[in-house]
C-alpha positions as CSV (number, residue, x, y, z in Angstrom):
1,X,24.3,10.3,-3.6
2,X,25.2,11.9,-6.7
3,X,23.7,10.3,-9.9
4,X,25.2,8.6,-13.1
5,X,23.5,9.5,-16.4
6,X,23.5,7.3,-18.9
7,X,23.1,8.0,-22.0
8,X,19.6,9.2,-23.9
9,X,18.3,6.2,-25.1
10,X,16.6,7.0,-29.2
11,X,15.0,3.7,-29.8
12,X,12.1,2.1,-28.4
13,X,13.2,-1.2,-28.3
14,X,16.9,-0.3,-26.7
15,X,15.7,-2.3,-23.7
16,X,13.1,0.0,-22.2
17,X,12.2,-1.4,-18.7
18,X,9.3,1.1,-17.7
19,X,5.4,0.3,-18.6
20,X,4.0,3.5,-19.7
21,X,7.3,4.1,-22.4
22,X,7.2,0.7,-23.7
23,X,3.4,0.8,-23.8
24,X,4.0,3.8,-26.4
25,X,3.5,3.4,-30.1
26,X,6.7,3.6,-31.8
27,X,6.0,7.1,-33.2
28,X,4.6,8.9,-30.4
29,X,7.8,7.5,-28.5
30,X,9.9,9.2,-31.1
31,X,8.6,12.5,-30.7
32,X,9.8,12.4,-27.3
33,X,13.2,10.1,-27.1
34,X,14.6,13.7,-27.7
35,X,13.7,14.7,-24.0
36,X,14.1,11.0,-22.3
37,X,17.5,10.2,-20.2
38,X,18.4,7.6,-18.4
39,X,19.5,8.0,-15.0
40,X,20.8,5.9,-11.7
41,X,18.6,6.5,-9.0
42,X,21.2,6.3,-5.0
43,X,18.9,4.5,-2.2
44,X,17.8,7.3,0.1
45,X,17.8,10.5,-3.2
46,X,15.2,13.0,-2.7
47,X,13.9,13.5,-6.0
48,X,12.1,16.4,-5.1
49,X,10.7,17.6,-2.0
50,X,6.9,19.3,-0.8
51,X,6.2,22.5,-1.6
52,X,9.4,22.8,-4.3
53,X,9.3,23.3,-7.8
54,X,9.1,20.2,-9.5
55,X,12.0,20.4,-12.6
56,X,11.6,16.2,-13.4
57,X,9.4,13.7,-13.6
58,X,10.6,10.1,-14.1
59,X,9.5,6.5,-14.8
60,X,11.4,4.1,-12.8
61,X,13.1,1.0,-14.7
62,X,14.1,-0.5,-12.1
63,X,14.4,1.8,-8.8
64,X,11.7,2.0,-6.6
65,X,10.2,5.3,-5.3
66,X,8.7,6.1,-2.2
67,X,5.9,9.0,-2.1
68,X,5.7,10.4,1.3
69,X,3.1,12.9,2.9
70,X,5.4,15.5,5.4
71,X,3.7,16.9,8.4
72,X,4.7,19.6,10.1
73,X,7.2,18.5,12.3
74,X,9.0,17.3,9.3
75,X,8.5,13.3,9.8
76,X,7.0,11.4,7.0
77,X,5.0,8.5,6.0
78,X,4.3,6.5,3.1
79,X,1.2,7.2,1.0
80,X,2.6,5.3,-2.2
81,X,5.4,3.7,-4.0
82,X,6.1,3.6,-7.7
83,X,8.4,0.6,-9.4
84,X,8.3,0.3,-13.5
85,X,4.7,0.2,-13.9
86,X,4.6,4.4,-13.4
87,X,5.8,7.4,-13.3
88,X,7.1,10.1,-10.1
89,X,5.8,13.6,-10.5
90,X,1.7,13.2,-11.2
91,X,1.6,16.5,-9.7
92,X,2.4,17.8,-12.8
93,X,0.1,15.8,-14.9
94,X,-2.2,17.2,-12.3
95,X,-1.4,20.9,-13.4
96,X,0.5,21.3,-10.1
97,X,3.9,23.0,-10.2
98,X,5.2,22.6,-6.5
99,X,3.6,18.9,-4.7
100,X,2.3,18.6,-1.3
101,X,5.0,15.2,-1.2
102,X,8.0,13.8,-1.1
103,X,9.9,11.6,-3.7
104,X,12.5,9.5,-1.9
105,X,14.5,6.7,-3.7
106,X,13.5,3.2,-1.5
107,X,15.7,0.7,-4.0
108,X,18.5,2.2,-6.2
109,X,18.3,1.2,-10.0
110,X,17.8,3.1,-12.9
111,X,15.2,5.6,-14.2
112,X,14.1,7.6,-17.3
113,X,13.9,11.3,-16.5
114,X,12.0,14.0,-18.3
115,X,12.0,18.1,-17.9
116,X,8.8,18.7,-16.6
117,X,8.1,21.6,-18.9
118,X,8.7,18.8,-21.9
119,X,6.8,16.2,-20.4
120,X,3.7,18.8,-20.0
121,X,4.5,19.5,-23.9
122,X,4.2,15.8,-24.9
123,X,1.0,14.7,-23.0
124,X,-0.5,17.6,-24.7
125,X,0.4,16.3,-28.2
126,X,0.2,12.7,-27.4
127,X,-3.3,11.2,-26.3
128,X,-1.7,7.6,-25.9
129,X,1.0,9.2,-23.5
130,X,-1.7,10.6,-21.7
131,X,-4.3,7.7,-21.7
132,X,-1.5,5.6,-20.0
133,X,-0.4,8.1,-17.1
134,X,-4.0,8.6,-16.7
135,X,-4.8,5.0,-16.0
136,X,-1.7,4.9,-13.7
137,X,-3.2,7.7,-11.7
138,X,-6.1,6.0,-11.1
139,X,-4.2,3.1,-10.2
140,X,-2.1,5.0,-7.7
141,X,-5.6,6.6,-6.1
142,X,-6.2,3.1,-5.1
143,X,-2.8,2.6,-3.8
144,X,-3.1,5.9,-1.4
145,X,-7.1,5.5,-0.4
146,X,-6.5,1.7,0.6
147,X,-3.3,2.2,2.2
148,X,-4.3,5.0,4.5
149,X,-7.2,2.6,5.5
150,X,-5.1,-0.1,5.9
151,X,-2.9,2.2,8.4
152,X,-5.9,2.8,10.7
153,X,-7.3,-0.9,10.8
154,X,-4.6,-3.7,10.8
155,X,-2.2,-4.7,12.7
156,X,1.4,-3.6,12.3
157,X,2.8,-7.6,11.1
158,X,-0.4,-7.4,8.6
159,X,0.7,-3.8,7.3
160,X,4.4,-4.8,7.1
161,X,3.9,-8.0,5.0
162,X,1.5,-5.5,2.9
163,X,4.4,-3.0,2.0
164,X,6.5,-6.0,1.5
165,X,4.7,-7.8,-1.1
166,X,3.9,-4.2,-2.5
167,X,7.9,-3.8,-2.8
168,X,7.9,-7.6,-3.8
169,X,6.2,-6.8,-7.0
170,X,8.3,-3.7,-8.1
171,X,11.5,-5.5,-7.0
172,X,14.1,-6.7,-9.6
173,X,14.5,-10.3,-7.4
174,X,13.2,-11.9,-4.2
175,X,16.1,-10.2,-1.9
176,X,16.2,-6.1,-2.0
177,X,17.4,-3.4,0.2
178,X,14.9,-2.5,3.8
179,X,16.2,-1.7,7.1
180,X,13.4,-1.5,9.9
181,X,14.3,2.0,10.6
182,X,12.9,3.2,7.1
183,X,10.3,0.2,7.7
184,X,9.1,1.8,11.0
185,X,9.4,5.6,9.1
186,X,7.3,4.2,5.8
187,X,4.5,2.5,8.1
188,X,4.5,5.4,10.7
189,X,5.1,3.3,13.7
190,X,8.1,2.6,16.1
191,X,10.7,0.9,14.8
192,X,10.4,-1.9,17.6
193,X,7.0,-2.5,16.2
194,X,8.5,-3.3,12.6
195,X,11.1,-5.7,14.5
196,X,8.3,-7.8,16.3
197,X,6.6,-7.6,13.1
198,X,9.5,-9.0,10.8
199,X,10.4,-11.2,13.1
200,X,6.6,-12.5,12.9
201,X,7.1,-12.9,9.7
202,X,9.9,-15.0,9.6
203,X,9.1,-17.2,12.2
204,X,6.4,-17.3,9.9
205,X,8.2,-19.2,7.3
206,X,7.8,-16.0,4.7
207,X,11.0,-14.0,4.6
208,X,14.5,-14.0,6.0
209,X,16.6,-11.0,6.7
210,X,20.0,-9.9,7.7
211,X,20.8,-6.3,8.3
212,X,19.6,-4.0,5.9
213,X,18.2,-6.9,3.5
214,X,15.0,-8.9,3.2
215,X,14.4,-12.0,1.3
216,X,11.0,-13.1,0.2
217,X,11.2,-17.0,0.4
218,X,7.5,-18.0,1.3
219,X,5.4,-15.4,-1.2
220,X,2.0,-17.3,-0.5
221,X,2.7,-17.5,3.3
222,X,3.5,-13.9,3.2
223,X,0.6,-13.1,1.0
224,X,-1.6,-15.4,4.1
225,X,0.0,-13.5,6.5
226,X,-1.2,-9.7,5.1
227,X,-4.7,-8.0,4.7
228,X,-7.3,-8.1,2.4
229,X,-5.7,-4.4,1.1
230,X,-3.1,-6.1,-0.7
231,X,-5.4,-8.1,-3.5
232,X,-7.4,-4.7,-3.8
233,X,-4.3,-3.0,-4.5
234,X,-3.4,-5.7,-7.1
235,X,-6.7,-6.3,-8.7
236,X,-6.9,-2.1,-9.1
237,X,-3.3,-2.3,-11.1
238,X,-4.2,-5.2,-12.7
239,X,-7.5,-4.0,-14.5
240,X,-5.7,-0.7,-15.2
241,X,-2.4,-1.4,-16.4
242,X,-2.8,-4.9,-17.2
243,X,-5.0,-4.3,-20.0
244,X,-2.3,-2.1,-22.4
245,X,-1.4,-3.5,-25.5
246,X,1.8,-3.5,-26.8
247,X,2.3,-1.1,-30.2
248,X,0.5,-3.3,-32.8
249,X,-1.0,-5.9,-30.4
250,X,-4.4,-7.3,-31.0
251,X,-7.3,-8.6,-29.0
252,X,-6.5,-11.9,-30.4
253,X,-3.2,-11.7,-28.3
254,X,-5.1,-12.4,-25.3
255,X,-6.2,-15.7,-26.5
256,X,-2.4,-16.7,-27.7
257,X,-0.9,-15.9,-24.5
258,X,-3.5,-18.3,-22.2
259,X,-5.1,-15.2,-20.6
260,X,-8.2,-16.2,-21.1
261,X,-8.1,-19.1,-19.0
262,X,-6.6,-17.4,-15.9
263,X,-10.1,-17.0,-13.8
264,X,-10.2,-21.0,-14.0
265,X,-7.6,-21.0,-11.0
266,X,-10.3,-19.3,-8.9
267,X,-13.2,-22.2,-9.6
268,X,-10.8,-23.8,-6.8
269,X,-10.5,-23.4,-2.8
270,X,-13.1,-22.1,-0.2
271,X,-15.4,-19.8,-0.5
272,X,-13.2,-16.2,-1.3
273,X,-13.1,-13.0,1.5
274,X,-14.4,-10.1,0.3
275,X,-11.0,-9.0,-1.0
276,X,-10.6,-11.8,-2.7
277,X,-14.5,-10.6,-4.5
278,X,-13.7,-7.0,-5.2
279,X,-10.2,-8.6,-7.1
280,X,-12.7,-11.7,-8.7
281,X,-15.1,-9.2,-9.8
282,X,-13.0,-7.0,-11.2
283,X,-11.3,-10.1,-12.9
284,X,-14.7,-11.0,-14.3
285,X,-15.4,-7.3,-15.7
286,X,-12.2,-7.7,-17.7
287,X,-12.4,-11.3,-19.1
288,X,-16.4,-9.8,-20.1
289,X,-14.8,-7.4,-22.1
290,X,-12.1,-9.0,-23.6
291,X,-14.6,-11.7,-24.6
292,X,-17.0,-9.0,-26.5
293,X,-14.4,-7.9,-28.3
294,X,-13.6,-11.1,-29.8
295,X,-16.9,-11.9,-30.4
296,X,-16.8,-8.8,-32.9
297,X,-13.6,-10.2,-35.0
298,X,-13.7,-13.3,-37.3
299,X,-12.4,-16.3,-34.8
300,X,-10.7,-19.9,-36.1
301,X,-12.4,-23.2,-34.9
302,X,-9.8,-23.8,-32.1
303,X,-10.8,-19.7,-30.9
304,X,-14.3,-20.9,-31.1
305,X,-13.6,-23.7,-29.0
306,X,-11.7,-21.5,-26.6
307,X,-14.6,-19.1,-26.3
308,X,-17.5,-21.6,-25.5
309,X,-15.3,-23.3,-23.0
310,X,-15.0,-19.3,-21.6
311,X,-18.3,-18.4,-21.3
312,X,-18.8,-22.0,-19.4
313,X,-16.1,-21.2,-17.3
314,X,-17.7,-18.0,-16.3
315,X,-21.1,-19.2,-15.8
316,X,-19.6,-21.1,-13.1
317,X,-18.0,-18.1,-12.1
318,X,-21.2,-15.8,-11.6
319,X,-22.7,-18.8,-9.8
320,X,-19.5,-18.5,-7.3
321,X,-19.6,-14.9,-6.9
322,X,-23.2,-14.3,-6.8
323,X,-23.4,-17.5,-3.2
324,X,-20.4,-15.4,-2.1
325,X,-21.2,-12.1,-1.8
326,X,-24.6,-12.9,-0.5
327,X,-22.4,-15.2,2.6
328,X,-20.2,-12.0,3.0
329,X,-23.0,-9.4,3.2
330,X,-24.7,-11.4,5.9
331,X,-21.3,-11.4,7.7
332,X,-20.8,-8.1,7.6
333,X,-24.0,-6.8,8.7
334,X,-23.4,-9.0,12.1
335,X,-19.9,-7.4,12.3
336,X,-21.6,-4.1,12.1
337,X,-24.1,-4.8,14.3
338,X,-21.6,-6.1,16.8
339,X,-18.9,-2.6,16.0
340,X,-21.9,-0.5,17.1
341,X,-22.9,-2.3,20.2
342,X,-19.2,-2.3,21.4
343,X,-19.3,1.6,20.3
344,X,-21.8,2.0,22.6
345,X,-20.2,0.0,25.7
346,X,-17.1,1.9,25.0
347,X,-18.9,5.1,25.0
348,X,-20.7,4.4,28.5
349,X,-18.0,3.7,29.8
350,X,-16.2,6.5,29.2
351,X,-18.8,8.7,30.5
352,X,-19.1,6.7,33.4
353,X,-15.3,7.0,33.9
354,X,-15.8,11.1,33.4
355,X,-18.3,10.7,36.2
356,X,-15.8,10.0,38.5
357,X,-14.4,12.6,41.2
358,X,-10.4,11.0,40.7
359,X,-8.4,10.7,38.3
360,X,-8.3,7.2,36.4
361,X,-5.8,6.1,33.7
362,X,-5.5,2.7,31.8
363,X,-2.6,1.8,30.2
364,X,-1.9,-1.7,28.3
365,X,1.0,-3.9,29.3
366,X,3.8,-1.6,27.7
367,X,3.1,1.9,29.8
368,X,1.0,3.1,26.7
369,X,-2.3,5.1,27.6
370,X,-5.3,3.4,26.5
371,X,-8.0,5.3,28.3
372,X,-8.4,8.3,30.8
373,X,-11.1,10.2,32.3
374,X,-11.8,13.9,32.5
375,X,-10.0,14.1,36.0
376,X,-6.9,12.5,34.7
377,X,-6.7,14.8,31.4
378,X,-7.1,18.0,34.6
379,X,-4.5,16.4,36.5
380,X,-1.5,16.3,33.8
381,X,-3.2,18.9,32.1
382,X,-2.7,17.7,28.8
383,X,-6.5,17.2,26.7
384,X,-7.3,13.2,26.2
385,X,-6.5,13.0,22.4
386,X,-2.8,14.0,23.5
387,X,-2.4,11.7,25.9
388,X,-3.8,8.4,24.2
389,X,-1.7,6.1,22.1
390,X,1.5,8.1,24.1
391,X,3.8,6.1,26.9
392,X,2.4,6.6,30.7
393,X,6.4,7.3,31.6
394,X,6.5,10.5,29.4
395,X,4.1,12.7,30.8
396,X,4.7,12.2,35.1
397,X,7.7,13.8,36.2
398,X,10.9,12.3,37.0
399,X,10.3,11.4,40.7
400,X,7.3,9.4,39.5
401,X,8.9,7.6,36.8
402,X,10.5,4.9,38.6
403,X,7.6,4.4,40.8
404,X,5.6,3.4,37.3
405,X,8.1,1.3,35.6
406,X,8.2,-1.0,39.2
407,X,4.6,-1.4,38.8
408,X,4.7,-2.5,35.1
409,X,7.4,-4.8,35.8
410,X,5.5,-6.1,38.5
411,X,2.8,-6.5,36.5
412,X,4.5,-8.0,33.7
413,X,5.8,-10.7,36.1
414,X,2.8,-12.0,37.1
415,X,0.0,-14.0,34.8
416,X,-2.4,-11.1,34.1
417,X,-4.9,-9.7,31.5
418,X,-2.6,-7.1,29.2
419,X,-4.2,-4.2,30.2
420,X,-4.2,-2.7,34.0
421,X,-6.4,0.1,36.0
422,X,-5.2,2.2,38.1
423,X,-6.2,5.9,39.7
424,X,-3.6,8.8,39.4
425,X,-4.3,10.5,42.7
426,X,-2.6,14.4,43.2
427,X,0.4,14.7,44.7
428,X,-1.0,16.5,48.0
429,X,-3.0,13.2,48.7
């Protein structure tokens, strides 16, 4: 889709709707207002591409970017997204000239773009500029790191209500743009995994959707219904970004605005999981340091009064945390102790399965492989880490094909466990 520029927008307070360019002091945003344009950002625009010079960078007002990693058969996956809190093209800031990703446009809106030459210019000349797309990186780190670990141990609905609260929070209202296609493409999964998941989901009570669009109407349930990846993610952006000041705030704005008195929600409610720790801890880290630096400035009786009932209130905190995390270590160490032992049954039984003269493949309910011995790799002569995860159907030849599919729907008809063994015996007997 071809863009609409707007014109250059010369004045910080002309109704600047990205974080890091608001976040600027008035006279370092001057000195680069010259090089700043806004732009409409089309759902679906390649900003730029892997392994292509980078010409732009841009901090999205409110568009929402999609950072994907490309493999070599050219299909892509999400490793980040990026709303008004950031900006698209760190590789630059990085001292890299042409990125290992893509830059694809998930929600149109508008942007403020930047030659990448000038934008190298100004963080070299601007130690606020750079402080702030520094603290975003490290934000975005977080983003990527938990995300691919979130890929490789929940479940596709838990995933799917991740990305959405993740787009949620970036998102100019509760309804934006999403069809399950570019769902299924983001996640890396099939796109009839993303149905069954949104439909989850709202029989769940969290969203609706109609083609192409999701609305958020349930943001607790949806939050209920994710990870414990989302409230890292959040915790990370909001100890990072959180803490800018506006040009000319003070420390003592914290107290004005009720910040202070935030943690007080979590003295309520069971005992937290250990996302819920990582985000409380990193809560408590912040509100410490906000405290010490009003300890340092001269404070008025009702600041005072604030302050004792804070250091109460976090007394009570520590007391939480500390009973806990001592609860949650002791649960993990039996779920460890529990993932080894079924490590080790999984491993004998694979080799016992290698022991064997025939050929035996397991799929699960669906046709997909789950497990195969040695015998079964020799016989379609593909190697095991091929063949697992992929549909039974694909790799027999035609003739076979129907012969499988009556057995799965045979076994789909009756009231059995949802996996099934059975030995793939060579054609001549």
């Amino acid at each position: 889709p071809a863009r609409h520029i707007l014109p250059k927008v010369t004045n910080p307070t002309g109704n600047l709707g990205n974080r890091i360019l608001s976040s600027l002091p008035i006279q370092d945003y001057d000195r680069i207002a010259s090089h700043l344009e806004r732009i409409d950002l089309g759902s679906m625009e390649v900003l730029y591409d892997a392994q292509q010079p980078l010409e732009y960078v841009y901090f999205p007002e409110s568009a929402i970017v999609s950072l994907l990693s490309v493999v070599t058969d050219g299909k892509a996956m999400e490793t980040a997204m990026v709303g008004s809190e950031g900006m698209v093209g760190l590789p630059v800031f990085h001292g890299v000239a042409m990125p290992n990703e893509r830059a694809l446009v998930q929600t149109d809106g508008s942007a403020m773009r930047m030659r990448a030459s000038a934008f190298v210019a100004a963080v070299e000349g601007c130690g606020d500029l750079q402080r702030l797309v520094h603290r975003f990186a490290e934000a975005r780190t977080t983003l990527t790191s938990q995300s691919s670990a979130c890929d490789r141990t929940h479940s596709v609905v838990q995933r799917c209500a991740r990305w959405l609260l993740l787009t949620h929070d970036r998102a100019q209202s509760d309804e934006f743009g999403v069809t399950h296609q570019f769902l299924s493409q983001m996640l890396g999964v099939r796109r009839s995994s993303v149905t069954v998941a949104a439909e989850s989901l709202r029989t769940a009570g969290a969203i609706e959707y109609t083609r192409g669009r999701v609305r958020v109407i349930d943001r607790e349930r949806l939050e209920a219904l994710s990870c414990e990846c989302y409230p890292l993610i959040r915790a990370a952006y909001d100890r990072l970004l959180a803490a800018e000041k506006r040009p000319g705030a003070t420390s003592d704005d914290a107290v004005e605005a009720g910040e202070m008195t935030k943690p007080v929600a979590l003295l309520r409610g069971d005992l937290p999981t250990t996302a819920a720790i990582n985000a409380f801890s990193a809560e408590v880290r912040a509100l410490t340091t906000r405290a010490s630096a009003m300890e340092k400035q001269p404070a008025s009786t009702a600041e005072s009064e604030q302050l004792r009932q804070f250091a109460a209130d976090m007394a009570v905190l520590a007391a939480r945390l500390q009973t806990a995390e001592e609860e949650i270590r002791a649960q993990v160490e039996a779920l460890e102790e529990l993932r080894y032992a079924l490590e080790l049954r999984h491993q004998e039984r694979r080799q016992l399965m290698d022991g064997l003269p025939d050929a035996l493949l397991e799929t699960d309910r669906n046709g997909t492989i789950c497990e195969l011995n040695r015998a079964a790799e020799a016989l379609l002569g593909r190697p095991r880490h091929y063949l697992l995860g992929k549909p039974f159907i694909a790799v027999v030849d035609e003739p076979d094909r129907y012969a499988i599919r009556r057995m799965l729907n045979d076994l789909d008809g009756d009231a059995v466990p949802g996996r099934w063994s059975g030995r793939v015996m060579k054609r001549d007997g």
